[in-house]
mmCIF entry with sequence, helices, sheets and N, C-alpha, C, O atoms, coordinates in Angstrom:
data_MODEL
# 
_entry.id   MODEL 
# 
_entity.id                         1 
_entity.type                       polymer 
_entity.pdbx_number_of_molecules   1 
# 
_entity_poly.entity_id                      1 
_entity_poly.type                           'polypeptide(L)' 
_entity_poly.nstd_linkage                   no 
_entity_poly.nstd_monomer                   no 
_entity_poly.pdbx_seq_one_letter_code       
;(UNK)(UNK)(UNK)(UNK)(UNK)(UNK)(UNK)(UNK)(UNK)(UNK)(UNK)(UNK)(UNK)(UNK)(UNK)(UNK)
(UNK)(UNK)(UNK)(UNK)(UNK)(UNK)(UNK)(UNK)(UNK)(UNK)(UNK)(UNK)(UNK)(UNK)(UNK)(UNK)
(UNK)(UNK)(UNK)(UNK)(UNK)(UNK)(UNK)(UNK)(UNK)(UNK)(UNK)(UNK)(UNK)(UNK)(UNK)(UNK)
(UNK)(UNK)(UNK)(UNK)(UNK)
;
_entity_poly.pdbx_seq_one_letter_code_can   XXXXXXXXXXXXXXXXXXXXXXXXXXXXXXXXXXXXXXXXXXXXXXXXXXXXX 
_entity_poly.pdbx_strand_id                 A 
# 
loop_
_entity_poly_seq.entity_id 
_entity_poly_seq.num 
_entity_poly_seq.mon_id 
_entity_poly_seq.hetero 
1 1  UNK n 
1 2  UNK n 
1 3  UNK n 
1 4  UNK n 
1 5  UNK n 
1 6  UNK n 
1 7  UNK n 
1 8  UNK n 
1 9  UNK n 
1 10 UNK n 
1 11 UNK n 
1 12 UNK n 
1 13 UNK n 
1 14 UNK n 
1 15 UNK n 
1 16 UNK n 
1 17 UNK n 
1 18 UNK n 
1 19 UNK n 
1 20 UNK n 
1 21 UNK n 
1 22 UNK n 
1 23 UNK n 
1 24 UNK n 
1 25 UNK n 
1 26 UNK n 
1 27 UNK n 
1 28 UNK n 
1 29 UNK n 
1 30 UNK n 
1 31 UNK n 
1 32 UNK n 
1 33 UNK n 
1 34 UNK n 
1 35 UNK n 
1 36 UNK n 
1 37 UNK n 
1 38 UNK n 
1 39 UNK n 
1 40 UNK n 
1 41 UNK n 
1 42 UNK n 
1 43 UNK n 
1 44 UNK n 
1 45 UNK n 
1 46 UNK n 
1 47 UNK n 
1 48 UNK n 
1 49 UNK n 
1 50 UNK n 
1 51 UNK n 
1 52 UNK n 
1 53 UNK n 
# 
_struct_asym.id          A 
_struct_asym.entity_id   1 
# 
loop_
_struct_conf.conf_type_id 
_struct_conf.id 
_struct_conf.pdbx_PDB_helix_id 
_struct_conf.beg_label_comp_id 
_struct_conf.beg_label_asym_id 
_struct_conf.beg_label_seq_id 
_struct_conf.pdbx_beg_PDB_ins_code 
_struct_conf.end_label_comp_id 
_struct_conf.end_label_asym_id 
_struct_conf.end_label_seq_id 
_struct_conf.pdbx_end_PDB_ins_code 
_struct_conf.beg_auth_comp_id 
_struct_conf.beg_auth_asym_id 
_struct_conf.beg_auth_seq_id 
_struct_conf.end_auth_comp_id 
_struct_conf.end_auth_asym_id 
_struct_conf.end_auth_seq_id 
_struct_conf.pdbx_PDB_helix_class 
_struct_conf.details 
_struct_conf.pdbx_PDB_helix_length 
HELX_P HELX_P1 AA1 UNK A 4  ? UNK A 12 ? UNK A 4  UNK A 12 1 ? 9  
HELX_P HELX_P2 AA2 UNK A 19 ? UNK A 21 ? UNK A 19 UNK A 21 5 ? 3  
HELX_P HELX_P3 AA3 UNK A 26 ? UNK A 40 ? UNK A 26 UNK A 40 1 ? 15 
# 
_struct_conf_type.id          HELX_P 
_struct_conf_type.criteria    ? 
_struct_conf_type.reference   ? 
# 
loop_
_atom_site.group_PDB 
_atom_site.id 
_atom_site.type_symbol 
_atom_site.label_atom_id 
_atom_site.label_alt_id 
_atom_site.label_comp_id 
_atom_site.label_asym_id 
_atom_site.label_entity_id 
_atom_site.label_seq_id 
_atom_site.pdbx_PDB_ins_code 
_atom_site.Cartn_x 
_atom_site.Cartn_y 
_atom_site.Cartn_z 
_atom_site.occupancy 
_atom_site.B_iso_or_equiv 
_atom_site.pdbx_formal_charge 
_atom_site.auth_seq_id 
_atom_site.auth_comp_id 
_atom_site.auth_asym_id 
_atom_site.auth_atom_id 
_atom_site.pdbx_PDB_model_num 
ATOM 1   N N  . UNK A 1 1  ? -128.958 35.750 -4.116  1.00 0.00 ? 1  UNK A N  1 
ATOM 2   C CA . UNK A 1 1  ? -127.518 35.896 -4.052  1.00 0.00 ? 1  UNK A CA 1 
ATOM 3   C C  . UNK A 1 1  ? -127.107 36.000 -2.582  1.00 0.00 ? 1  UNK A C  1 
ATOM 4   O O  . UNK A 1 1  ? -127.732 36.745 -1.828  1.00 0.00 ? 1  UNK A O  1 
ATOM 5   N N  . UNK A 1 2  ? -126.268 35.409 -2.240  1.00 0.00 ? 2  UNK A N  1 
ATOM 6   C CA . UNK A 1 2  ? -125.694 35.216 -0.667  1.00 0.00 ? 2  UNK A CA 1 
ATOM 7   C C  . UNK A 1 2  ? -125.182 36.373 -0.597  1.00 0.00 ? 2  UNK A C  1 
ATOM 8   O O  . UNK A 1 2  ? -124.646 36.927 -1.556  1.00 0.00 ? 2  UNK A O  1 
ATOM 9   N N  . UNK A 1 3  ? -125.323 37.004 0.873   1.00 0.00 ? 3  UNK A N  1 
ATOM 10  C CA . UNK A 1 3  ? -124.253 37.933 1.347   1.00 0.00 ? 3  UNK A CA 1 
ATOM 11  C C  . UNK A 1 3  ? -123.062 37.752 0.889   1.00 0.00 ? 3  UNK A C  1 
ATOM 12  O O  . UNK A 1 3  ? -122.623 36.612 0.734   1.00 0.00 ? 3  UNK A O  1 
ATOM 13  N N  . UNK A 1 4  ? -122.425 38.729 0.631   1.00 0.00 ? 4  UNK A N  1 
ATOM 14  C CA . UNK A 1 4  ? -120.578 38.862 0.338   1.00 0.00 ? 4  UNK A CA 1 
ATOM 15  C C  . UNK A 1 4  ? -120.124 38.626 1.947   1.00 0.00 ? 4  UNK A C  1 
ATOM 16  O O  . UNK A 1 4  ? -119.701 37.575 2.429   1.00 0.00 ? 4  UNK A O  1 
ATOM 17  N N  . UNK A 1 5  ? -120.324 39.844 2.598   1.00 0.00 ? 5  UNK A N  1 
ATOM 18  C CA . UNK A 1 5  ? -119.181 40.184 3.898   1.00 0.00 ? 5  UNK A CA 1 
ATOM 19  C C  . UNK A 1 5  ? -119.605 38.702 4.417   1.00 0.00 ? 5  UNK A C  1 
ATOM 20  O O  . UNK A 1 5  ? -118.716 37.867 4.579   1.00 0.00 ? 5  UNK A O  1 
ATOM 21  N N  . UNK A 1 6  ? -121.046 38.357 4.694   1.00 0.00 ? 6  UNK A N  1 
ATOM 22  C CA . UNK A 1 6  ? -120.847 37.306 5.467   1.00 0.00 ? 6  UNK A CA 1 
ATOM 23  C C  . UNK A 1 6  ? -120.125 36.317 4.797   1.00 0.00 ? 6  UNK A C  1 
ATOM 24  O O  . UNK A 1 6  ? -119.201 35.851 5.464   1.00 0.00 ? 6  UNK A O  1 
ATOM 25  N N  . UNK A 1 7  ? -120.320 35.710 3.311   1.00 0.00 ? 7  UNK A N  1 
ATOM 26  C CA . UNK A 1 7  ? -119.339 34.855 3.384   1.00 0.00 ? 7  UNK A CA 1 
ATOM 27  C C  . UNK A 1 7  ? -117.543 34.712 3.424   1.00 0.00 ? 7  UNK A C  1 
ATOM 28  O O  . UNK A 1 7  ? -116.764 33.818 3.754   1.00 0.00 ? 7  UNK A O  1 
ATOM 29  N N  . UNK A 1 8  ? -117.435 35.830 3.004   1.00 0.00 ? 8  UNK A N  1 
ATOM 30  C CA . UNK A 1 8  ? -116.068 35.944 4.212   1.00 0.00 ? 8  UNK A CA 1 
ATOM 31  C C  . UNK A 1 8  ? -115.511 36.162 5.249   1.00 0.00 ? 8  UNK A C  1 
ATOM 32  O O  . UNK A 1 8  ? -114.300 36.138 5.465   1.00 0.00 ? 8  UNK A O  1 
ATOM 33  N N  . UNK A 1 9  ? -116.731 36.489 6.273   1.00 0.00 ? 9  UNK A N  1 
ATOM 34  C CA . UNK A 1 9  ? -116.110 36.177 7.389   1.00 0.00 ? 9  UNK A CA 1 
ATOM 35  C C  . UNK A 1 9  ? -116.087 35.066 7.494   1.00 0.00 ? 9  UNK A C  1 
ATOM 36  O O  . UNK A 1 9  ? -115.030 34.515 7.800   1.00 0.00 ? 9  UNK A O  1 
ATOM 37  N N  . UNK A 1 10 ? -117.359 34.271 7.258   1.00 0.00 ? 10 UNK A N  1 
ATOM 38  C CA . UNK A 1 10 ? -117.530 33.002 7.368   1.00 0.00 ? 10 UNK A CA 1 
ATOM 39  C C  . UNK A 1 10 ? -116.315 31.854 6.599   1.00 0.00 ? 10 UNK A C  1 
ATOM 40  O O  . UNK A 1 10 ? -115.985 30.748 7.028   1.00 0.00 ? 10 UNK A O  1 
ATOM 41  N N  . UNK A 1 11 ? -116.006 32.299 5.808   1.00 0.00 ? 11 UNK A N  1 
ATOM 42  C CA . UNK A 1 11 ? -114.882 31.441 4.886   1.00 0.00 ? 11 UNK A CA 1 
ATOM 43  C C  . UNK A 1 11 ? -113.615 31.443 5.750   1.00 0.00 ? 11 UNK A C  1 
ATOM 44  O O  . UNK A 1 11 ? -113.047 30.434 6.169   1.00 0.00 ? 11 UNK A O  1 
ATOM 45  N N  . UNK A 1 12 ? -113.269 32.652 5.949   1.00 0.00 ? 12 UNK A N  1 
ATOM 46  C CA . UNK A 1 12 ? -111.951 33.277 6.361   1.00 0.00 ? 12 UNK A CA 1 
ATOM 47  C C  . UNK A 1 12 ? -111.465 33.078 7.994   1.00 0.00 ? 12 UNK A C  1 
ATOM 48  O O  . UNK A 1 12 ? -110.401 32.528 8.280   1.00 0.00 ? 12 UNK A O  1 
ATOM 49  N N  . UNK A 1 13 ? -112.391 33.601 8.989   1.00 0.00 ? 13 UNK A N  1 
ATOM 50  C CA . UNK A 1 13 ? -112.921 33.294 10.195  1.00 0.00 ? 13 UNK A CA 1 
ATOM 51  C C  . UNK A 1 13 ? -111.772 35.117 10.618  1.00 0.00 ? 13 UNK A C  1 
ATOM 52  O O  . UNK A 1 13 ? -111.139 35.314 11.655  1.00 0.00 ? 13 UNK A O  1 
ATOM 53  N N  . UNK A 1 14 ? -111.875 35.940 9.599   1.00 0.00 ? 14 UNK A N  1 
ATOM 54  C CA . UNK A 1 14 ? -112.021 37.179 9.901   1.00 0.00 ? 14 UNK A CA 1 
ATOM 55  C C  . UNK A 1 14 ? -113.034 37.902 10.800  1.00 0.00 ? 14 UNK A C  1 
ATOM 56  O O  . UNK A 1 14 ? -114.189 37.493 10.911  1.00 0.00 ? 14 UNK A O  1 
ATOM 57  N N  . UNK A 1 15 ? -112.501 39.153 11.537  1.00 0.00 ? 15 UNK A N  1 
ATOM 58  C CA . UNK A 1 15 ? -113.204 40.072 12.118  1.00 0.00 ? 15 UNK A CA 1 
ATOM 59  C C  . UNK A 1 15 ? -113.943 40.688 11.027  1.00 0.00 ? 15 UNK A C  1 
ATOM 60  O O  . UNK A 1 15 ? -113.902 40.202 9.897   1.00 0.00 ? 15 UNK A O  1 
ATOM 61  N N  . UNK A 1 16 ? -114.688 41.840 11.332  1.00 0.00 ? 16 UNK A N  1 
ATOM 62  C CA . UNK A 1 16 ? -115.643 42.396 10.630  1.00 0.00 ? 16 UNK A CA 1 
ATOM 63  C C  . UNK A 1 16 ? -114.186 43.552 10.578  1.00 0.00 ? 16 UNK A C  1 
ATOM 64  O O  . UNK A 1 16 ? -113.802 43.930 9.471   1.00 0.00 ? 16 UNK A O  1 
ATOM 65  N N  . UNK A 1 17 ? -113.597 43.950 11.622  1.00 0.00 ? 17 UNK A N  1 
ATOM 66  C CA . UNK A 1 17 ? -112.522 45.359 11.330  1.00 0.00 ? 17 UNK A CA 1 
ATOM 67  C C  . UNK A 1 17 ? -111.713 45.052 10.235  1.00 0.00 ? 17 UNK A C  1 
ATOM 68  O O  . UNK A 1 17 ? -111.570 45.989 9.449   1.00 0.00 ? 17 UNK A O  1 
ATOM 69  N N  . UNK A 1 18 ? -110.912 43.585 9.842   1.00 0.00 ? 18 UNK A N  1 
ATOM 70  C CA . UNK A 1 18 ? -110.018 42.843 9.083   1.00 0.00 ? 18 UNK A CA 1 
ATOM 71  C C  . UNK A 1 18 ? -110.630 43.450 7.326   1.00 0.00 ? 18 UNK A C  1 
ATOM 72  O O  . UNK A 1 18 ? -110.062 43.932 6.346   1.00 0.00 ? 18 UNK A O  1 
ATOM 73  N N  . UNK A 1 19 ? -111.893 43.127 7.631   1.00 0.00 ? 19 UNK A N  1 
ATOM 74  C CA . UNK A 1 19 ? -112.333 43.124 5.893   1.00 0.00 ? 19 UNK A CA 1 
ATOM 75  C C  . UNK A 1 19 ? -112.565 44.538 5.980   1.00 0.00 ? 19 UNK A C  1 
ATOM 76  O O  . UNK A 1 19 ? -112.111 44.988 4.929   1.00 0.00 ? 19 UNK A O  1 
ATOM 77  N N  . UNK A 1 20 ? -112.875 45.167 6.439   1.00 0.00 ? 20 UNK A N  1 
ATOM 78  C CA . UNK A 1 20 ? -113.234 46.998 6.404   1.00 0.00 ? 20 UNK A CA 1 
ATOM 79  C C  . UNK A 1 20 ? -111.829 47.509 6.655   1.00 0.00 ? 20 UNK A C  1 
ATOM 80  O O  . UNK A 1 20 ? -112.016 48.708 6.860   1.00 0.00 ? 20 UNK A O  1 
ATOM 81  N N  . UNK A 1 21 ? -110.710 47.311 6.741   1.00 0.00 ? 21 UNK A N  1 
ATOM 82  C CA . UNK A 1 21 ? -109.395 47.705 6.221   1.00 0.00 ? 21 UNK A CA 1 
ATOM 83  C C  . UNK A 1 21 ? -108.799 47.150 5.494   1.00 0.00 ? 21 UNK A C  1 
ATOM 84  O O  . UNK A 1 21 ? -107.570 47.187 5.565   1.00 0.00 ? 21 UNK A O  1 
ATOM 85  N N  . UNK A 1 22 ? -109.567 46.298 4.344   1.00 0.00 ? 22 UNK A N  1 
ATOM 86  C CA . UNK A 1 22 ? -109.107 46.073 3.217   1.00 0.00 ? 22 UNK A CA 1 
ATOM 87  C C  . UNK A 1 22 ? -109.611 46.679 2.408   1.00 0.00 ? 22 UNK A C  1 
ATOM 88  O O  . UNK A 1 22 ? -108.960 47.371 1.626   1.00 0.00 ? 22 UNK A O  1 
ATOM 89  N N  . UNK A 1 23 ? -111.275 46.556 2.367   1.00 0.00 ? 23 UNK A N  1 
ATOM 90  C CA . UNK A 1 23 ? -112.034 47.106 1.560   1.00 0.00 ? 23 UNK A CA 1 
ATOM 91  C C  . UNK A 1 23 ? -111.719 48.705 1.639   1.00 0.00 ? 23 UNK A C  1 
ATOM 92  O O  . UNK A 1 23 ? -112.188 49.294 0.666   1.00 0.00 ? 23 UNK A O  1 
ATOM 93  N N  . UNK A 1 24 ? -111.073 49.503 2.516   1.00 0.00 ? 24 UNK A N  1 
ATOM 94  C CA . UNK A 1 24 ? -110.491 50.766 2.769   1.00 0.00 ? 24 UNK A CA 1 
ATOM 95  C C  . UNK A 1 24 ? -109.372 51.034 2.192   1.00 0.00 ? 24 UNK A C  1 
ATOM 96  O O  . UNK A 1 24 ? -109.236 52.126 1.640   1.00 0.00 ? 24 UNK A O  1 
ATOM 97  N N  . UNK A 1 25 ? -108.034 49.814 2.205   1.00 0.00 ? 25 UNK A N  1 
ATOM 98  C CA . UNK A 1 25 ? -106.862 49.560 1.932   1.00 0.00 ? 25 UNK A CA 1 
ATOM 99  C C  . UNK A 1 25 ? -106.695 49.570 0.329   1.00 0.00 ? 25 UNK A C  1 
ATOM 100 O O  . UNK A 1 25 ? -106.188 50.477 -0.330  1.00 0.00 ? 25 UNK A O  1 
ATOM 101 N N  . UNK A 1 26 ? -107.250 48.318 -0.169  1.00 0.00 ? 26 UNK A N  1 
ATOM 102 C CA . UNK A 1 26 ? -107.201 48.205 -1.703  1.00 0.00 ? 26 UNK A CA 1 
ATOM 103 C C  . UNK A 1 26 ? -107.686 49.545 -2.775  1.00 0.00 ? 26 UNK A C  1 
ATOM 104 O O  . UNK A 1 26 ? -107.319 49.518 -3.949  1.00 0.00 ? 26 UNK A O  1 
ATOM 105 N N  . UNK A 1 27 ? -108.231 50.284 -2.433  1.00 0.00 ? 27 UNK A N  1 
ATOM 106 C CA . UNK A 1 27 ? -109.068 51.426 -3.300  1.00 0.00 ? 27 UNK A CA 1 
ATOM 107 C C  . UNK A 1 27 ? -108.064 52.909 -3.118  1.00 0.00 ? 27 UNK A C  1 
ATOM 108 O O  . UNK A 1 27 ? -108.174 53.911 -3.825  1.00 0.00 ? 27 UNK A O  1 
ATOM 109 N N  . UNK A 1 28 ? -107.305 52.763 -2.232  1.00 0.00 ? 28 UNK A N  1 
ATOM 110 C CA . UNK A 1 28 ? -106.586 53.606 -2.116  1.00 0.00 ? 28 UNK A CA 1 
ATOM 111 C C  . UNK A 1 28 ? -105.393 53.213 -2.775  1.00 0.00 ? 28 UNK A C  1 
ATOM 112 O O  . UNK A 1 28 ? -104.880 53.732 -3.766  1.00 0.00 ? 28 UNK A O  1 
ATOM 113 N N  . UNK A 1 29 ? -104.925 52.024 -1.966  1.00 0.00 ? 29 UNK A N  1 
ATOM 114 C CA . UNK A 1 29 ? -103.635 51.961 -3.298  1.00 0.00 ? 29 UNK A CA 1 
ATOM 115 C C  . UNK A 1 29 ? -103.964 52.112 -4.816  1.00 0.00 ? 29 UNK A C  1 
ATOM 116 O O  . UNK A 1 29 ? -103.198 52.477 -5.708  1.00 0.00 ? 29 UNK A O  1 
ATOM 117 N N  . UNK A 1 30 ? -105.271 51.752 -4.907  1.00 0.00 ? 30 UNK A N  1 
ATOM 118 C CA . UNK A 1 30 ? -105.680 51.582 -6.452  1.00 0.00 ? 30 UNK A CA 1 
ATOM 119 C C  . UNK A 1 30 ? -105.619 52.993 -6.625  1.00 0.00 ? 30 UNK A C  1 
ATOM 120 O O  . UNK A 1 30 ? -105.540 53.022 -7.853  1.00 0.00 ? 30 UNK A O  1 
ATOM 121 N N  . UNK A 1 31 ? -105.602 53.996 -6.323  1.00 0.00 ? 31 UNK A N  1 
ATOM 122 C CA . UNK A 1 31 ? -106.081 55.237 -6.377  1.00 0.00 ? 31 UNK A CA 1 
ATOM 123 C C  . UNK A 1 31 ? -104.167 56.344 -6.654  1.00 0.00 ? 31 UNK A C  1 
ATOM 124 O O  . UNK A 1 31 ? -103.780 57.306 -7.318  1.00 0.00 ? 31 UNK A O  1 
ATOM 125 N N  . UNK A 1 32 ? -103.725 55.598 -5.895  1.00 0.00 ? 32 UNK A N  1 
ATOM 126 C CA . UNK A 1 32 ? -101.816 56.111 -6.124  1.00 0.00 ? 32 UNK A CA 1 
ATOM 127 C C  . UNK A 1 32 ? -101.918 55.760 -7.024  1.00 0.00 ? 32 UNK A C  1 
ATOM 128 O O  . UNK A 1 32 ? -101.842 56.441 -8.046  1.00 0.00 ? 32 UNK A O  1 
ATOM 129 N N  . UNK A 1 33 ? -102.239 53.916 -6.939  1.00 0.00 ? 33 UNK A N  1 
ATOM 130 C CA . UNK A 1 33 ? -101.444 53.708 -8.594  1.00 0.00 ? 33 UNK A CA 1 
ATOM 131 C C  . UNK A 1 33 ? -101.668 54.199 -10.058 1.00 0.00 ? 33 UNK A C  1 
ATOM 132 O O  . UNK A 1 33 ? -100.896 54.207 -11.017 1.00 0.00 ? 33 UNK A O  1 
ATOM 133 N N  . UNK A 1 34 ? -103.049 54.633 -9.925  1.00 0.00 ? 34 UNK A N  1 
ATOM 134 C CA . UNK A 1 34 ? -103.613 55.246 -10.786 1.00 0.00 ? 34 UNK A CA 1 
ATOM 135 C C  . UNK A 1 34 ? -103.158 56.873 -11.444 1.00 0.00 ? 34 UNK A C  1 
ATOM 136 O O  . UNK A 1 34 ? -102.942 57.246 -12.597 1.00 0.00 ? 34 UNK A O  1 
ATOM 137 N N  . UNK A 1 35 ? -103.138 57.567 -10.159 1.00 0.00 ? 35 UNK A N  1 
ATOM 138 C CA . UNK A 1 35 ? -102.537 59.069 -10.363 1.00 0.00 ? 35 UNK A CA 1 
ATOM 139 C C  . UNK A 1 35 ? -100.997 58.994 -10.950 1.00 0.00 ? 35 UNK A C  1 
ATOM 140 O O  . UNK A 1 35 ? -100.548 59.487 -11.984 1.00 0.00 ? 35 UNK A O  1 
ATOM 141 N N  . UNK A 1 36 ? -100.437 58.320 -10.080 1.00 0.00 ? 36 UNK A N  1 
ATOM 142 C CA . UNK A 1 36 ? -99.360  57.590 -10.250 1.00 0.00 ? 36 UNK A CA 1 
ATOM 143 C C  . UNK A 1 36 ? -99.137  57.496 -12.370 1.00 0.00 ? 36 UNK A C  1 
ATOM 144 O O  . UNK A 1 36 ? -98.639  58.178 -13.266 1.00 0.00 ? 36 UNK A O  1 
ATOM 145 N N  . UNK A 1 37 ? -99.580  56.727 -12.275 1.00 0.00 ? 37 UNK A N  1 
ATOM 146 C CA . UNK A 1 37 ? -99.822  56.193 -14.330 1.00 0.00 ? 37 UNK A CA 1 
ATOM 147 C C  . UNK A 1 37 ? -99.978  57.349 -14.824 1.00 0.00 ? 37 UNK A C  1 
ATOM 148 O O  . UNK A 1 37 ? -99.075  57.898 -15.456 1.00 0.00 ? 37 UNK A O  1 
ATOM 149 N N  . UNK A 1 38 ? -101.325 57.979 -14.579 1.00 0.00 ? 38 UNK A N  1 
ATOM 150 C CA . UNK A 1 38 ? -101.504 59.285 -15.140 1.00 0.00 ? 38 UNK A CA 1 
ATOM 151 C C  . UNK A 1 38 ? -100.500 60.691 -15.253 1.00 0.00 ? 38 UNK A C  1 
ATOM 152 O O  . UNK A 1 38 ? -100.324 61.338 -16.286 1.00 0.00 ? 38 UNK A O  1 
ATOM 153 N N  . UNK A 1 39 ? -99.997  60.929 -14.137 1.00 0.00 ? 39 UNK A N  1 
ATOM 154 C CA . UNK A 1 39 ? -99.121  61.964 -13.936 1.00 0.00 ? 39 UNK A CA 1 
ATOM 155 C C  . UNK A 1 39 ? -97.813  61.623 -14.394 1.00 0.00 ? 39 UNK A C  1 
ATOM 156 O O  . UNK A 1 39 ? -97.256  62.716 -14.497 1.00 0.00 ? 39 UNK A O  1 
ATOM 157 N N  . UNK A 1 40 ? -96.789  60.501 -14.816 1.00 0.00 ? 40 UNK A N  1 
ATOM 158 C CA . UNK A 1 40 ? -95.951  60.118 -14.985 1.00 0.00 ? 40 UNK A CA 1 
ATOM 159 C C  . UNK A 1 40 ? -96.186  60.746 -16.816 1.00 0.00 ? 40 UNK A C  1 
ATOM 160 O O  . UNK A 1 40 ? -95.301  61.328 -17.444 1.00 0.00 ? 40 UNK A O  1 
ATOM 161 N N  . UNK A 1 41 ? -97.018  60.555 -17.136 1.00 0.00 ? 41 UNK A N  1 
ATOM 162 C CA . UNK A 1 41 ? -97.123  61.088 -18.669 1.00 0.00 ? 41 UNK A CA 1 
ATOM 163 C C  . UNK A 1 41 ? -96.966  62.522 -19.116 1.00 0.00 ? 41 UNK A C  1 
ATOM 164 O O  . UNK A 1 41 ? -97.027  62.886 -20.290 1.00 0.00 ? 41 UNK A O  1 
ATOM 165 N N  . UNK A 1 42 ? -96.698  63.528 -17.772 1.00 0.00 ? 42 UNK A N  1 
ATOM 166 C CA . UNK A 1 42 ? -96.529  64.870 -17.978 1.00 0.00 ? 42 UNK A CA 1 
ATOM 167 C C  . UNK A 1 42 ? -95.385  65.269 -17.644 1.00 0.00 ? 42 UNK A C  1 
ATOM 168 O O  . UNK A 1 42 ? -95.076  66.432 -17.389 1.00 0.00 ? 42 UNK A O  1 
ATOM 169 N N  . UNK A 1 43 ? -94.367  63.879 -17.619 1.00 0.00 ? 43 UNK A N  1 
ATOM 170 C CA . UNK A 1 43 ? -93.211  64.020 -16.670 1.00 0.00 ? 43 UNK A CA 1 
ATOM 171 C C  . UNK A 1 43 ? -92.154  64.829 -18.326 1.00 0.00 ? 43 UNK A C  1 
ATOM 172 O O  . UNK A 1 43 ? -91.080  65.390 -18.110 1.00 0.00 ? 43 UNK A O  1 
ATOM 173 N N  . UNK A 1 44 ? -92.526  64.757 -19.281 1.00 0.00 ? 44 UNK A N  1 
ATOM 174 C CA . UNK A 1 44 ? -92.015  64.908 -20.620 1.00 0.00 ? 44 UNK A CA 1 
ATOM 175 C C  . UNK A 1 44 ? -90.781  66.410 -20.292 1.00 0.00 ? 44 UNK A C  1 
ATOM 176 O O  . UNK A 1 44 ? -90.757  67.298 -19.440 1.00 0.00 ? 44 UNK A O  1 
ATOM 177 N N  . UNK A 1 45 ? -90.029  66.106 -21.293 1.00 0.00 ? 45 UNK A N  1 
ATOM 178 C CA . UNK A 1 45 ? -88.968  67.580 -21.307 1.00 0.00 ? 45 UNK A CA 1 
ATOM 179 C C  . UNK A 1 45 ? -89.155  67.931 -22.422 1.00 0.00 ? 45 UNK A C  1 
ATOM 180 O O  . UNK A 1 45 ? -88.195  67.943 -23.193 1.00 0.00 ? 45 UNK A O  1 
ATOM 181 N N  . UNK A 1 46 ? -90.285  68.280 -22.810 1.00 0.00 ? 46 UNK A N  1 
ATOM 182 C CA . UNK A 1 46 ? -90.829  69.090 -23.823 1.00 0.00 ? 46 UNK A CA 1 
ATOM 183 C C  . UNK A 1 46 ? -91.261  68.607 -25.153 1.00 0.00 ? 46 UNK A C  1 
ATOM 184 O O  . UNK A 1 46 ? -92.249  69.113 -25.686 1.00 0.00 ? 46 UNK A O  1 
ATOM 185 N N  . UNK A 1 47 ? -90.707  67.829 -25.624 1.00 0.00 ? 47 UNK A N  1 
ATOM 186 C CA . UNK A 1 47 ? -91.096  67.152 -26.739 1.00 0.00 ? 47 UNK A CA 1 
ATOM 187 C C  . UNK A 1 47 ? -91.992  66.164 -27.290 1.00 0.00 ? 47 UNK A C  1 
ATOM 188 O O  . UNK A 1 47 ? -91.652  65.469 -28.248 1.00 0.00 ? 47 UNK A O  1 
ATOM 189 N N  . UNK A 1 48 ? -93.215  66.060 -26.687 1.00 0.00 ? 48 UNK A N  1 
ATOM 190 C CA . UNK A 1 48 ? -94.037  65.304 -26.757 1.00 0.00 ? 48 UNK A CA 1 
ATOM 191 C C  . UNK A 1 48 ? -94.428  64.531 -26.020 1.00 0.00 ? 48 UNK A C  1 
ATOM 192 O O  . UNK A 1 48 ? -95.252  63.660 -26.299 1.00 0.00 ? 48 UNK A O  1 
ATOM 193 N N  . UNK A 1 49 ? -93.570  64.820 -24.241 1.00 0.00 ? 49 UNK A N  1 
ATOM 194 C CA . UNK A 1 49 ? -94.329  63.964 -23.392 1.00 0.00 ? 49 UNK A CA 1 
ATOM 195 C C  . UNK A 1 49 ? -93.757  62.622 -23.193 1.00 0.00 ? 49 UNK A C  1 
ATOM 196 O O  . UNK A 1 49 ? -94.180  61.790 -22.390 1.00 0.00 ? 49 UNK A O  1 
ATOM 197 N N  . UNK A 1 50 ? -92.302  62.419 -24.356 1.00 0.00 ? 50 UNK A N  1 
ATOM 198 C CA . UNK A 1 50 ? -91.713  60.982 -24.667 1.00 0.00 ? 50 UNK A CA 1 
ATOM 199 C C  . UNK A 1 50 ? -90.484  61.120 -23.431 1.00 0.00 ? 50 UNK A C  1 
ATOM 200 O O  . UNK A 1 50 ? -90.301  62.280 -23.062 1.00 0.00 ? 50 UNK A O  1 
ATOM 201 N N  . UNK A 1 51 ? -89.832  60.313 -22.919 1.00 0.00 ? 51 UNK A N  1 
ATOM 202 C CA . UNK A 1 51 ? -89.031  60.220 -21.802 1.00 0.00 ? 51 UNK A CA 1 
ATOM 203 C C  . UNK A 1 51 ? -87.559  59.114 -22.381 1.00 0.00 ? 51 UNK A C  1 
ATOM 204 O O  . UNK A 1 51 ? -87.080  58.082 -21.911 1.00 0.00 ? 51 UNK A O  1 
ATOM 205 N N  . UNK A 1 52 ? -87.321  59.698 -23.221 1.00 0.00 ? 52 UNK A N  1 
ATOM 206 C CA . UNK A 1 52 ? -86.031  59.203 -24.179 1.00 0.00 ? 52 UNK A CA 1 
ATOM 207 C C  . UNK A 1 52 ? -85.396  59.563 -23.879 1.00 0.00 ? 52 UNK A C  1 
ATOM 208 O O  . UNK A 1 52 ? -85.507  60.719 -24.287 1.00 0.00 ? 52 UNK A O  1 
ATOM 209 N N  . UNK A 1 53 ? -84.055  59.461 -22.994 1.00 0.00 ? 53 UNK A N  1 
ATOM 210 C CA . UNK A 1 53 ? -82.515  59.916 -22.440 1.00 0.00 ? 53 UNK A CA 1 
ATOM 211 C C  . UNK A 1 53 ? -81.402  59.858 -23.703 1.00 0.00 ? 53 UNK A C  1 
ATOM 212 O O  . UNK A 1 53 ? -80.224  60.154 -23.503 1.00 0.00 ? 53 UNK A O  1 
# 
């Protein structure tokens, strides 16, 4: 199996810093969006957690 990083630098004609602040970048947003989803479900006014105005 070929290297990953190398073939994108090689594909891309990226720095090595470029892909290590993505690979840094993406997992974190993934990580809001996630808590994000989760915590929105406790946002409830008492009745089951349902968000019906």
């Amino acid at each position: 199996m070929p290297d990953t990083a190398a073939l994108l630098s090689a594909a891309s004609g990226q720095q090595e810093g470029d892909t290590l602040r993505i690979m840094l970048l993406v997992p974190l947003v993934g990580a809001v969006l996630l808590a994000w989803f989760l915590l929105r479900g406790y946002r409830g006014n008492g009745d089951g957690g349902t968000d019906n105005d």
